[in-house]
N, C-alpha and C positions, 0 to 999 in steps of 0.2 A: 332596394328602395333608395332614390336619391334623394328627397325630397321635393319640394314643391317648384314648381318653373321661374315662377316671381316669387320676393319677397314680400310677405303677408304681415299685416300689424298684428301685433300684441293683444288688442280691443279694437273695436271700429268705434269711428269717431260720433261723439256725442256731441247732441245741439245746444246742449246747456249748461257746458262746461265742466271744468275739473273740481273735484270736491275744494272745498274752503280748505285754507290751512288753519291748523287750531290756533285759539286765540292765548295771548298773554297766563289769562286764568287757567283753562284748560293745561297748556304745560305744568305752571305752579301745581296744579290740584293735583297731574299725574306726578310729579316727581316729589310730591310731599308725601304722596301716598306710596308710594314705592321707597323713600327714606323710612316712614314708618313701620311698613313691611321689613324693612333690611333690620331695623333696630328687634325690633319683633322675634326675626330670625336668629341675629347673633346671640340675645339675651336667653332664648330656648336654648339654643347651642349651646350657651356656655352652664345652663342649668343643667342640661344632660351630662354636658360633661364632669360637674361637677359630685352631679349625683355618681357617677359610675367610679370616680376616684376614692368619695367617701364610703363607696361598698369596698372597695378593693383594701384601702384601710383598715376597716374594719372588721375585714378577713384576714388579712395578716397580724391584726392584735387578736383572734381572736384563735388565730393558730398558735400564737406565743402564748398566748395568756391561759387560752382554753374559757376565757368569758370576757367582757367589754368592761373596760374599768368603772 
């Protein structure tokens, strides 16, 4: 299979033109909301991780100790 004889476009062309580019807002709203996301994400992250330090902790005080102070 070679392909095709002539080169073929991508889409056929449209009478009514190419989609709008987004506007000013439209970027601001998406990248505020993917900033908030991101904040969202680290602050989860850092909870988790926090939590799983404070078990690990609390398991080696609780192998010395034999109970949590």
């Amino acid at each position: 299979m070679t392909g095709t004889p002539a080169p073929q476009p991508a889409t056929p062309p449209v009478s009514f033109g190419a989609r709008p580019a987004p506007t000013l807002g439209m970027r601001t709203a998406r990248r505020g909301m993917a900033l908030v996301r991101m904040v969202f994400l680290v602050g989860f992250t850092g909870f988790l991780g926090a939590a799983v330090i404070a078990t690990v902790f609390a398991a080696v005080v609780i192998a010395i100790n034999g109970r949590l102070p």
